[in-house]
DRENMAR-502292 format. One line per 2 residues: number of its first residue (from 1); their letters; for each residue x, y, z of C-alpha. Coordinates in steps of 0.25 Angstrom, whole numbers, plus 5000, padded with zeros to 4 digits. Last residue first. Layout:
residues N
NUM> a> X,Y,Z  ...
END
This chain:
residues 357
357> xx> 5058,5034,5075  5054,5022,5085
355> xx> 5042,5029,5088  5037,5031,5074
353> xx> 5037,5015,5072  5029,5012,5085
351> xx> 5017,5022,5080  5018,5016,5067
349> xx> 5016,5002,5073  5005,5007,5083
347> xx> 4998,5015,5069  4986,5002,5069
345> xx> 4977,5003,5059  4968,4990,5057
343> xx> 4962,4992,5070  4956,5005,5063
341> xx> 4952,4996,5051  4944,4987,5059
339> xx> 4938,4998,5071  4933,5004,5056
337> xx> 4922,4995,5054  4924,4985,5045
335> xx> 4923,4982,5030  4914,4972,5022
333> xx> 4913,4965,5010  4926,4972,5004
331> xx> 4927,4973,4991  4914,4977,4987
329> xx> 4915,4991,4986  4909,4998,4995
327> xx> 4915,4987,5004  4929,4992,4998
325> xx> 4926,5005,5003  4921,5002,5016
323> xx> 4935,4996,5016  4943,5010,5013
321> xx> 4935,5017,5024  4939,5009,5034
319> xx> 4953,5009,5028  4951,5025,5030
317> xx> 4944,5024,5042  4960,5016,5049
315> xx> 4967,5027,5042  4960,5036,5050
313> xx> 4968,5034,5063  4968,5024,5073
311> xx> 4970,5029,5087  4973,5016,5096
309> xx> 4988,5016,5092  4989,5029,5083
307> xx> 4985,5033,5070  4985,5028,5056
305> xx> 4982,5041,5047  4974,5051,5047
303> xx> 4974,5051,5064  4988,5053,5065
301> xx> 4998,5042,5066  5002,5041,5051
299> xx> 5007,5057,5052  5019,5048,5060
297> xx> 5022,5039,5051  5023,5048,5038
295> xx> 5012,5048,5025  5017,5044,5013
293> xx> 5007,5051,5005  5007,5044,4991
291> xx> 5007,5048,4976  5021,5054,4980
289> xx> 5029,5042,4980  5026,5038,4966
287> xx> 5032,5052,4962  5045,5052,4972
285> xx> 5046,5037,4962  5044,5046,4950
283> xx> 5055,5055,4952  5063,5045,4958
281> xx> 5064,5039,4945  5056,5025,4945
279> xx> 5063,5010,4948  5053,5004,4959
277> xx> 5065,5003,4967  5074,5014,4965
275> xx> 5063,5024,4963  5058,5021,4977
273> xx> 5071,5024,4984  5074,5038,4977
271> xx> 5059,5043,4978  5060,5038,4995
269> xx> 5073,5046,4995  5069,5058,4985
267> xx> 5056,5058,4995  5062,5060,5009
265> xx> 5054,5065,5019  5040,5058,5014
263> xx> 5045,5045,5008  5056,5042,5017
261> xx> 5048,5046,5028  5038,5035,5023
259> xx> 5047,5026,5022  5053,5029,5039
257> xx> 5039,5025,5040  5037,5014,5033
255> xx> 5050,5008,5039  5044,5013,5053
253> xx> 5031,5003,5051  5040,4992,5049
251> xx> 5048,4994,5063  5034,4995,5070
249> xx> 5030,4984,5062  5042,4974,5067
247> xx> 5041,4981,5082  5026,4975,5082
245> xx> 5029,4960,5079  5019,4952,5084
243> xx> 5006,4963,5084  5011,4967,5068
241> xx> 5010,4956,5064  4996,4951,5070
239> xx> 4992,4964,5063  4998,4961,5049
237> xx> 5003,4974,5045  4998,4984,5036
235> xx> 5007,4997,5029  4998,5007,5021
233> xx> 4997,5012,5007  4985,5022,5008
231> xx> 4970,5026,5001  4961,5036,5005
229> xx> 4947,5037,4999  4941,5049,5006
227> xx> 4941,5061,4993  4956,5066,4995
225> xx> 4959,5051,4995  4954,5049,4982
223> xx> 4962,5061,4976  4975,5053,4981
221> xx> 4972,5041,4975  4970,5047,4963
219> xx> 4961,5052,4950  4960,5052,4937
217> xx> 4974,5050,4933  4979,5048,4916
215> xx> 4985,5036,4910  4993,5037,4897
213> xx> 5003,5026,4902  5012,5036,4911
211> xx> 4999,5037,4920  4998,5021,4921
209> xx> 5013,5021,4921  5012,5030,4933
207> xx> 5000,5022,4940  5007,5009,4940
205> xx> 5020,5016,4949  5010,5019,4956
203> xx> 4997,5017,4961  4984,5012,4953
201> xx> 4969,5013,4949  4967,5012,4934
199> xx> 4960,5016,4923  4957,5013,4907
197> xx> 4961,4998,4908  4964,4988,4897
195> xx> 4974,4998,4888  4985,4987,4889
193> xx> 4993,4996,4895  4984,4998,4907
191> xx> 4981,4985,4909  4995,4983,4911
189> xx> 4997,4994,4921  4985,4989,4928
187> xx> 4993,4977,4928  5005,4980,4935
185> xx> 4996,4987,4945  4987,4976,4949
183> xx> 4974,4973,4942  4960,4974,4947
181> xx> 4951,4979,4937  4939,4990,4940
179> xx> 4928,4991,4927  4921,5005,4930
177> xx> 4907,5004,4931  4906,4994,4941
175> xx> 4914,5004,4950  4902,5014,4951
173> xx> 4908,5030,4948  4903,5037,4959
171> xx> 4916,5046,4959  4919,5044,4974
169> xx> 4916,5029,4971  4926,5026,4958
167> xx> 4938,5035,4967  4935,5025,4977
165> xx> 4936,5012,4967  4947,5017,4961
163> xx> 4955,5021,4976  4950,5009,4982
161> xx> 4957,4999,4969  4970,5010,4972
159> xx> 4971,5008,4985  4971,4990,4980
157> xx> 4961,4981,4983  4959,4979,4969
155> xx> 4971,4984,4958  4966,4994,4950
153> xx> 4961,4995,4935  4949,5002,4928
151> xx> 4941,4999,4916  4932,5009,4913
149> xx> 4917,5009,4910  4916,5021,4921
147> xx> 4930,5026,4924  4928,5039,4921
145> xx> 4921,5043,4933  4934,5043,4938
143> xx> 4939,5053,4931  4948,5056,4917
141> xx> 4943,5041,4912  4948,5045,4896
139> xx> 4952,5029,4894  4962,5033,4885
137> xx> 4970,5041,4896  4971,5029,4903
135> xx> 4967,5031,4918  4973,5032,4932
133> xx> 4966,5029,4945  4978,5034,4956
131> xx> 4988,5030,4966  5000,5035,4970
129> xx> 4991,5047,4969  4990,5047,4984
127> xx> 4989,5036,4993  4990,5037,5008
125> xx> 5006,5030,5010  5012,5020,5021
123> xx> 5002,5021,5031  5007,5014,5042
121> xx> 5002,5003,5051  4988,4996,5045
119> xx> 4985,4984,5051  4983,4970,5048
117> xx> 4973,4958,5048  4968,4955,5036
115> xx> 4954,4958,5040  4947,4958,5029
113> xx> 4943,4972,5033  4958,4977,5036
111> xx> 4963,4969,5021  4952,4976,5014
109> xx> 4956,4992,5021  4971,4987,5018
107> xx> 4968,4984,5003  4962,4999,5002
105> xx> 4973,5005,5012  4986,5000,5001
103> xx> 4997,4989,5007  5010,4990,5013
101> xx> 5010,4978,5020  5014,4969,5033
99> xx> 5014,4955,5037  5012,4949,5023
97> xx> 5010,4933,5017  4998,4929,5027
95> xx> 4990,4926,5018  4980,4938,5021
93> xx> 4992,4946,5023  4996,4944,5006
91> xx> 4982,4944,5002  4982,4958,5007
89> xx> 4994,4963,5001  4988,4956,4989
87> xx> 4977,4966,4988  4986,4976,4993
85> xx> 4992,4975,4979  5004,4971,4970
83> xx> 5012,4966,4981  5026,4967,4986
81> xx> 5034,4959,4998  5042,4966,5006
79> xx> 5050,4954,5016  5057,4962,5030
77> xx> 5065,4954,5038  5063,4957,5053
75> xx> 5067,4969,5062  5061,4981,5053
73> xx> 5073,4986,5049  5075,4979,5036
71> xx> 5062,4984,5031  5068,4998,5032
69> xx> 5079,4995,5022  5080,5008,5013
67> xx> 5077,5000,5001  5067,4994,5008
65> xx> 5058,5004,5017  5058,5014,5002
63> xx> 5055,5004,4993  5040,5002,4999
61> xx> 5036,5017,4995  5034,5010,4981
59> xx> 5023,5001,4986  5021,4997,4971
57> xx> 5023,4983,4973  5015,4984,4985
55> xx> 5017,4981,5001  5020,4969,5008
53> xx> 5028,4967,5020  5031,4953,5026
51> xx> 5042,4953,5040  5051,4940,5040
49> xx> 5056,4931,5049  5046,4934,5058
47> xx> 5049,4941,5070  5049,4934,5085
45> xx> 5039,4941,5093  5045,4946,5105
43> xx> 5032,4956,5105  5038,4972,5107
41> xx> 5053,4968,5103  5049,4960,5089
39> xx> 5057,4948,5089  5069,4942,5082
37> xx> 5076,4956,5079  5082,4956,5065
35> xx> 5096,4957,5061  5102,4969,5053
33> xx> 5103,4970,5039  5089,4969,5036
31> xx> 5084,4958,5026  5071,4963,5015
29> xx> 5064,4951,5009  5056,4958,4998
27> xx> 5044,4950,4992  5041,4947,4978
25> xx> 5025,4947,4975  5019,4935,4968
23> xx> 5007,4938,4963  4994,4937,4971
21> xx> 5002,4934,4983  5002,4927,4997
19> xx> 5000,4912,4990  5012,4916,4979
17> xx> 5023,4914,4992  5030,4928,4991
15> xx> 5044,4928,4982  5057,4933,4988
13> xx> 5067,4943,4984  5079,4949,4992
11> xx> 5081,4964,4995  5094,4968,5001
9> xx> 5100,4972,4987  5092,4978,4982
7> xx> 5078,4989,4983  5065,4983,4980
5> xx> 5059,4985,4965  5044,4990,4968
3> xx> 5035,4982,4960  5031,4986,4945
1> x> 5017,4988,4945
END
């Protein structure tokens, strides 16, 4: 998948130290103009010199914070750093590498139960057909069901990798029957060309040269949510973090807000921002943004969603949930019980943010 082009002139380029990544991922060092406080008001803490964010190559949404310079308000430097899947997001806070992500619910639900040690804060998107399982016209797999003896692509650990293998379970189709690869995005889209898959499970902007490449839908992430299996992009921080400097993630937590704002009340705008930089039309970067619900700040407090300080809210089962999946599965031994995953959702940052708007 082609990476999200970041926004010039005030973004400088740095490589990542090869032990925290797969492949090597370029990282974003974003300065503000203005000078940064030496310690957070509510601890006395001093800041780090710099603040790690990660989030995915294909996190289009993620232009719109940079190129209108959010990250540089958050009262220490900001460094983006992009990865191909919340796999490696995940390898990334187990080394250490991350204090902050953007990462998908499935890999979140295996990072909770492996005890990774962070906390889900916002909710940055629930998937819709942003993400779907596509299939070569040749191969004639028009259902789900039609994956039997077919080869079938997605990248593991992944929204998508869940969304395959829930779609394969609500259709009583057994996975061993249906050969699954794990490969990234860009080379889905290669296997793909090469004529070596018949299917795949993936998110734009790979899905649309899947489609434009004689590939047809069968079925989406939104469709699997109607039927229990939810999936969502949401923002995690390093809980030990987040306790030493809790003004810095407030301040972060508002950025995403004020980007999903952008999203919801002015669409041209976040169109406009997000075409510039992963180099589409308008027209099909309003199109990418609309395979997601970009759900606002405060709707994220109800019950549904995040919840309050002490009053968790759904989001919390739906990881829960996520997990026993994977145990179902085999790729995950064992899950906890839902006091895990509930501690694991924490809406006090959110709260924060929304009060200094």
């Amino acid at each position: 998948m082609s990476r999200t082009t970041p926004p010039r002139p005030f973004v400088s380029l740095a490589s990542l130290p090869l032990i925290l990544l797969a492949a090597a991922a370029l990282s974003l060092t974003l300065s503000g103009a203005r000078l940064f406080a030496a310690t957070d008001p509510i601890t006395g803490e001093t800041y780090p010199e710099v603040f790690n964010i990660a989030t995915f190559n294909s996190a289009t949404a993620t232009a719109i914070p940079i190129e209108e310079g959010f990250f540089n308000e958050l009262g220490v430097p900001a460094k983006v750093i992009f990865f191909d899947s919340g796999k490696d997001i995940n390898t990334a806070f187990a080394a250490g590498g991350v204090d902050a992500a953007t990462i998908g619910s499935s890999p979140v639900s295996l990072g909770v139960s492996n005890k990774l040690g962070y906390e889900v804060i916002f909710i940055n998107d629930v998937i819709g057909p942003a993400e779907s399982l596509v299939a070569t016209k040749k191969s004639g797999v028009r259902s789900v069901a039609d994956l039997v003896g077919k080869k079938v692509a997605t990248p593991f650990a992944s929204t998508a990798h869940y969304s395959l293998l829930a779609a394969l379970q609500l259709e009583n189709v057994n996975p061993n029957d249906v050969t699954i690869l794990d490969l990234q995005t860009q080379d889905i889209l290669a296997a793909w060309i090469r004529g070596d898959i018949d299917a795949a499970y993936v998110w734009t902007p790979v899905l649309k040269e899947l489609v434009q490449n004689d590939g047809v839908i069968v079925t989406d992430s939104l469709q699997l949510a109607a039927k229990g299996a939810t999936t969502a992009d949401v923002t995690v921080v390093r809980q030990s973090f987040a306790q030493k400097y809790p003004t810095l993630v407030a301040n972060y937590v508002a950025a995403l807000v004020r980007t999903n704002n952008i999203i919801n009340d002015e669409p041209q705008r976040a169109a406009a921002i997000v075409a510039r930089n992963i180099g589409v039309s308008p027209t099909e970067a309003a199109e990418q943004l609309s395979g997601n619900n970009y759900v606002k700040g405060q709707e994220q407090l109800g019950e549904q969603y995040l919840g309050t300080t002490g009053n968790p809210g759904r989001f919390a089962n739906t990881l829960k949930d996520t997990a026993d999946f994977h145990v179902t599965q085999k790729n995950l031994a064992e899950a906890g019980d839902l006091a895990l995953y509930q501690a694991a959702v924490n809406g006090h940052y959110l709260e924060e943010a929304l009060k200094a708007q």
